[in-house]
N, C-alpha and C positions, 0 to 999 in steps of 0.2 A: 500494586498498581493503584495508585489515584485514579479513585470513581467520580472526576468531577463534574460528569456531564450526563446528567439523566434525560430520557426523553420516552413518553410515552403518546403514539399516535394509532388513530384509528381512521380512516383514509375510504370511505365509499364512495366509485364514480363509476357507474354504469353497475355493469359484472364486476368491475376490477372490485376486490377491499384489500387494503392494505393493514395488516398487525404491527405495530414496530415498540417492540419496548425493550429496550437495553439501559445498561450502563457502561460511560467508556472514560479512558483517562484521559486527565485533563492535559496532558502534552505531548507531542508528537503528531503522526499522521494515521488517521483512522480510514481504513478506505473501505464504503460500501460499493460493491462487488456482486456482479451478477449481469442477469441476460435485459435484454433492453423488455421495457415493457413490467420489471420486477419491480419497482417499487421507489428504486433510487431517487429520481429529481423529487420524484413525491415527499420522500421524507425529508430532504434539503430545502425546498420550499416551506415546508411547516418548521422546521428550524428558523430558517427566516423571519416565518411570520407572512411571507405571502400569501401564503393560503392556511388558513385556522382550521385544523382539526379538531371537531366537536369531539371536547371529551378529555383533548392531550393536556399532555402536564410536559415541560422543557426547562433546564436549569442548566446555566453556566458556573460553577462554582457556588458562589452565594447568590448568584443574581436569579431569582426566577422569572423567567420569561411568558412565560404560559401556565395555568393551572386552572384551568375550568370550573374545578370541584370549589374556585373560591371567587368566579368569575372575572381572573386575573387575566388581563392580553396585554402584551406591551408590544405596540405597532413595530415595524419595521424598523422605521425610519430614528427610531429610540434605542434600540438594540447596537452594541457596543461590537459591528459582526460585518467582518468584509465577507464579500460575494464574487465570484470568477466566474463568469457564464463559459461555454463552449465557445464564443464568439465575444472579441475582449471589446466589443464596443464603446471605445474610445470619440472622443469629442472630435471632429473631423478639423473644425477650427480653433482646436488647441495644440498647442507645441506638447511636446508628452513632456518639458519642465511644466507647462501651464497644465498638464492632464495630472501630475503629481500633486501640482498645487492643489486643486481642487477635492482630492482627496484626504490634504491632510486638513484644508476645513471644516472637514467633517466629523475630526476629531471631537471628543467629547470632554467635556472642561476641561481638566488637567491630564489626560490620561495621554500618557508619552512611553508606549511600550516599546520604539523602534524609533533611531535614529534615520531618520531621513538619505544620510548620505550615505550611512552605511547597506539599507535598502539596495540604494541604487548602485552602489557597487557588488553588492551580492547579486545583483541580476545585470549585471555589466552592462547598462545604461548610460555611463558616463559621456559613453561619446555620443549618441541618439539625443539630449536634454533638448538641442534647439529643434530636431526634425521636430515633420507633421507628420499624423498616422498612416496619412499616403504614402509614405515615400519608406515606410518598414515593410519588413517581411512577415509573415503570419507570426512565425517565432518572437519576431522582435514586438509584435503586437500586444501577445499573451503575457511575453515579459512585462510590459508597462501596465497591463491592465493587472498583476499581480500586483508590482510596487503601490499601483493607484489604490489598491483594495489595503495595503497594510499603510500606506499614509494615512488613513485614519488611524490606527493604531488599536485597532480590534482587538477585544477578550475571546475571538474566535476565526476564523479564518474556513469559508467553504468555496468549494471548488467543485461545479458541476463540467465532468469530464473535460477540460480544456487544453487536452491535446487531441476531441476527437475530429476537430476542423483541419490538425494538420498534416500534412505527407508525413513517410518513412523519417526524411531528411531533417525538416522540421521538429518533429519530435527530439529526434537523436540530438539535435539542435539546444532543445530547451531543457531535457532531462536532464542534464549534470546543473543547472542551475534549481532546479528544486529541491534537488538533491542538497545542494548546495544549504537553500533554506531550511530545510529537514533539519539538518545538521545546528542552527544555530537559529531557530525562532521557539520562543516561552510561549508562543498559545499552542493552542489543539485547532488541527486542520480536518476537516471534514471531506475524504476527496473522493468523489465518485467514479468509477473506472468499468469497461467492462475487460477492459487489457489484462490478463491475468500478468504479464511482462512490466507494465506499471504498477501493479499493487506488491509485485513480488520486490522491486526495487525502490518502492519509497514508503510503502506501510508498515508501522509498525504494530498496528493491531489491526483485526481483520473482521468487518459485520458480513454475511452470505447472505441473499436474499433472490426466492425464488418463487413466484407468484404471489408475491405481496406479503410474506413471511419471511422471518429471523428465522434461518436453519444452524445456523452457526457464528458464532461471536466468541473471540479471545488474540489472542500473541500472535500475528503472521506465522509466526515459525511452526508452534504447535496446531494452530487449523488448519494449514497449508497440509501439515501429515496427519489430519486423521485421513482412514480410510471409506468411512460411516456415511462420505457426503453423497447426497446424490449425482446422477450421474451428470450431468451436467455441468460439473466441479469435478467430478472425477477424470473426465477424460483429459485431463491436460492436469492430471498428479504429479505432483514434486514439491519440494522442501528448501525452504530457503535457510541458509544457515548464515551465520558472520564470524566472517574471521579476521586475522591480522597478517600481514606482510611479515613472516618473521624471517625468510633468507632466501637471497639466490644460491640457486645450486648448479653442478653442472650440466651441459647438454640447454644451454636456455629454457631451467626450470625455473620455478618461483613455489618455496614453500609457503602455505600460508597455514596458521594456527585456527582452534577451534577450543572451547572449552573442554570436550572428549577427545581428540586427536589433532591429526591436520594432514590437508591435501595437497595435491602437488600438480599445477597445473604449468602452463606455457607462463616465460618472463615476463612479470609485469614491470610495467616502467615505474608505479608508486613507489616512494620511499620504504624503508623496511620500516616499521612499527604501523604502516598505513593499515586503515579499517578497509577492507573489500566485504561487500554481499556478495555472496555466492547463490545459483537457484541449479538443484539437481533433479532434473526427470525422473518420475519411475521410471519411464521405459529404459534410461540410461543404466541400471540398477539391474547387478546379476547376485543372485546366492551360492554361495558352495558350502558344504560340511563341514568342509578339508583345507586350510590354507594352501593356497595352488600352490607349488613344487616351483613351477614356471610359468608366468603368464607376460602380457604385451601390457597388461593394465596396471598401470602403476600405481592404483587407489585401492587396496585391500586392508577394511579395519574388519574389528572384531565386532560382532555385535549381538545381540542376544533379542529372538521373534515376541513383538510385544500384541500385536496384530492382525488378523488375516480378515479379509476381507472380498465377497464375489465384487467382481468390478462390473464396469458397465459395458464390458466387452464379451461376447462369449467364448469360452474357456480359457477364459485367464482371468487369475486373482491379485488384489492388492495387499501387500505384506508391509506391515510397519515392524521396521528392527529398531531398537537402540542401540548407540554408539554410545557405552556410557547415559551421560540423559539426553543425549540429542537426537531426537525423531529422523529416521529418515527413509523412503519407501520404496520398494521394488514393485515392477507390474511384472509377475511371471504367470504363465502356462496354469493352467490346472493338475497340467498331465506330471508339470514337474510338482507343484505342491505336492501332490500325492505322493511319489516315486522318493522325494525327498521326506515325507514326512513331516513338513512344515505345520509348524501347530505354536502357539505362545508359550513359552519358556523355552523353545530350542536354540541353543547358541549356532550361532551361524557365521561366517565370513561374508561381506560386504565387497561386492565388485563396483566401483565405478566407473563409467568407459566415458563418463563426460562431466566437467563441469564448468556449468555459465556464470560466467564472472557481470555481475550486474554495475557494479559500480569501481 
């Protein structure tokens, strides 16, 4: 993994302090994660540069942004770095072509990371270029204020929670267009979420933060299953995995592939070699000793106990199996841990009784 983004901040305001020191990679979608009041827009601002952190050190690649210890700040407005607030506050009397325009003069000399039209049709703007912001809907708002953030054409890209201004509807609206960008932009996005359903479907590395501290940082997939986190994380456990489209099968299945196996869920319409995220619940997640004889559940892999873990419920525990190397976690019983024997190194059988197709 490309460590190209260092940032280390120290954040005192009131009671709150905020610790933040990580390294993340330089592409894709990083999403900090957690409960409101933890720490999130804080470190995205000091990213920014809106608010200076006495003390912090910030580096985009080669460029350093901040370093204190050499009494280095480079203002905001010098920083090579689109901005998505929760509210896409758009120019009331610009056309969103005249709102695009304005972001890509803000481009920095030469730097041309993103084709303009290509932009806007990744965020299917095409038809919207002559409206005004009046006359969009929250979704179609957030679209343009996305395009507007990468018509500069940014070495970095943050996003403070910007679907949390809108309904059910709206969302479900705008996510397959992120998704969309996920899939085809060369920076590093910075996206703040406390939707565990958002981070599971467009992050690809994961920061946890829980009263002003880093409790966990690495891969979606592998911090999604530890079992270690506190509970506040734990209670909505599960694993997200990625597979492929590899066959319909009979009765309106759809198989899909996995590096250790593959699951079989309801027909998907994608084409077959298509990429699907998948997100499995513990609680969805059953153990047996025994390959069932006969079961209704059509998801039974092998797997072998790498984890046990008390959860944050009383009597029941979180078990991490492996499928091969792929993490994935049941929430059972106490009463069956014991009666089972469950302990790390037990080979076990994997029941699935659900799995959420994200993308």
């Amino acid at each position: 993994m490309s460590q190209a983004i260092e940032a280390r901040f120290a954040v005192v305001r009131g009671d709150f302090r905020l610790e933040f020191d990580v390294a993340l990679p330089g592409r894709g979608v990083t999403a900090l994660f957690g409960p409101s009041g933890c720490g999130k827009t804080s470190c995205l601002r000091a990213m920014a540069g809106l608010d200076r952190a006495a003390g912090g050190y910030f580096a985009v690649g080669n460029e350093v942004w901040q370093d204190d210890a050499r009494r280095h700040f480079v203002p905001t407005h010098r920083r090579s770095l689109g901005y998505v607030f929760q509210e896409a506050h758009l120019f009331p009397h610009l056309s969103v072509r005249e709102n695009l325009e304005f972001g890509r003069r803000r481009r920095r000399g030469g730097d041309s990371r993103f084709d303009p039209a290509e932009v806007v049709t990744l965020l299917g703007l095409e038809s919207l270029l002559e409206r005004g912001p009046e006359g969009l809907s929250g979704g179609e708002r957030q679209r343009v204020a996305i395009a507007r953030a990468l018509a500069a054409s940014p070495r970095l890209l943050l996003m403070d929670e910007p679907l949390s201004a809108l309904d059910l509807r709206r969302k479900q609206e705008i996510l397959p267009y992120l998704e969309r960008l996920h899939d085809s932009l060369s920076i590093p996005v910075i996206y703040v979420s406390h939707s565990p359903d958002e981070v599971a479907r467009l992050a690809d590395h994961l920061v946890l933060l829980d009263g002003g501290r880093v409790v966990a940082s690495g891969p979606v997939q592998e911090t999604l299953a530890r079992v270690d986190l506190p509970p506040i994380f734990a209670d909505d456990a599960g694993v997200v995995i990625e597979t492929v489209h590899q066959a319909v099968e009979a009765d309106h299945l759809s198989r899909l592939g996995f590096a250790d196996g593959s699951l079989c869920v309801g027909q998907r319409p994608e084409p077959l070699g298509s990429r699907l995220r998948c997100r499995i619940h513990a609680r969805d997640v059953s153990l047996a000793l025994h390959k069932p004889a006969a079961s209704s559940i059509t998801n039974i892999l092998a797997g072998q106990v790498s984890a046990v873990e008390a959860s944050d419920r009383p009597g029941q525990v979180l078990v991490q199996v492996r499928v091969g190397e792929t993490p994935i976690l049941a929430r059972i019983t106490e009463r069956s841990r014991r009666e089972l024997a469950i302990a790390p190194g037990l080979a076990v059988w994997v029941q699935i009784k659900a799995v959420a197709l994200l993308a």
